[in-house]
N, C-alpha and C positions, 0 to 999 in steps of 0.2 A: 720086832720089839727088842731082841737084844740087841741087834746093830745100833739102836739108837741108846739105847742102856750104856753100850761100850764108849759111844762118841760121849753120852753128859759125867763118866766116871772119869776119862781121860783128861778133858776139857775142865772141868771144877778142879783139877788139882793143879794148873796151874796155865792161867791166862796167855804168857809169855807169849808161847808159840803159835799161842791164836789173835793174832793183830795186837797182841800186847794186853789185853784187859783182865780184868779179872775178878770176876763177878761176885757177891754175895746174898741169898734172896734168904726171906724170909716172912711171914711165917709160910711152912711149907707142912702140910697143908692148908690152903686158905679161902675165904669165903667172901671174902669182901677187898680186901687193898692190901697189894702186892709191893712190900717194898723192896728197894734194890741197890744195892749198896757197892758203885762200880771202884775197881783201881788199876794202873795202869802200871807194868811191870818192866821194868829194861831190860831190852833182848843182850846181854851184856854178859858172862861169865860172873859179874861183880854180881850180878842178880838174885841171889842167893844171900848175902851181907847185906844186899842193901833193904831199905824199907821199901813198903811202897808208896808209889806217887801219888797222888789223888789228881783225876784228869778229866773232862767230859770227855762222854763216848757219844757216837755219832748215831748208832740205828739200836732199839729193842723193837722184835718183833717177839709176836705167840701165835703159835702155831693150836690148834687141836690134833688131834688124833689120827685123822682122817687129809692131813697138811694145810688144811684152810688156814687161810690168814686172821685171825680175829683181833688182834690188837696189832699196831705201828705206830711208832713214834721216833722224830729225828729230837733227841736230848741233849741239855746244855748244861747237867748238873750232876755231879757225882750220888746224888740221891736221889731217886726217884720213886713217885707211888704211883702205881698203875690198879686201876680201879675195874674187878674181876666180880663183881655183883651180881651184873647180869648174862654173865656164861653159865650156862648147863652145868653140873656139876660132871668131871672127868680129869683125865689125863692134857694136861698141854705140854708145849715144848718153846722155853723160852732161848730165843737165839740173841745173846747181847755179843757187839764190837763196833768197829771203826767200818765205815764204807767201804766198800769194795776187797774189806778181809777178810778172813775163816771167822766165824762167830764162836764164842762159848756157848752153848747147849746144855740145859737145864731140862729136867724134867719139874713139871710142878702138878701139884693134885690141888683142884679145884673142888669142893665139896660144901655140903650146905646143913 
């Protein structure tokens, strides 16, 4: 549990170094539809001055507790609602990025 506590505190503060993204979710805790609010960050020194881009990202998955996969989707929009209705209520683990790069890691609580 902390190992993955330490990866979604590192990861949520900034995209960059993770395939470039940079996730924002909310509401968190949530019971019904998960929205997602991706951006995409320049690995660039200037990174910092600059704003951010807004860009489609390639893969969100969610994880449960246990690593099952219970949601995937390949995304073509900087917004996304992912619809969490029919999951148990608990701990998941949303992993958002570009193919084949390190994801951002979120913790989200599913509750009813």
């Amino acid at each position: 549990w902390f190992y993955v506590g330490y990866l979604t505190s590192c990861s949520s503060g900034g995209g960059g170094g993770l395939g470039g993204l940079y996730s924002t979710t909310y509401p968190n805790p949530v019971s019904d539809v998960l929205n997602i609010e991706i951006s995409a960050v320049a690995d660039t020194l200037q990174t910092a001055q600059a704003s951010k881009q807004q860009i489609p990202v390639s893969e969100v998955k969610l994880y449960n507790q246990s690593g099952t996969l219970v949601r995937s989707l390949l995304a073509t929009d900087t917004h996304i609602q992912l619809n969490v209705a029919d999951l148990p209520a608990g701990i998941y683990y949303l992993h958002v990025g570009k193919k084949g790069k390190t994801p951002e890691i979120k913790t989200i609580i599913v509750n009813r």
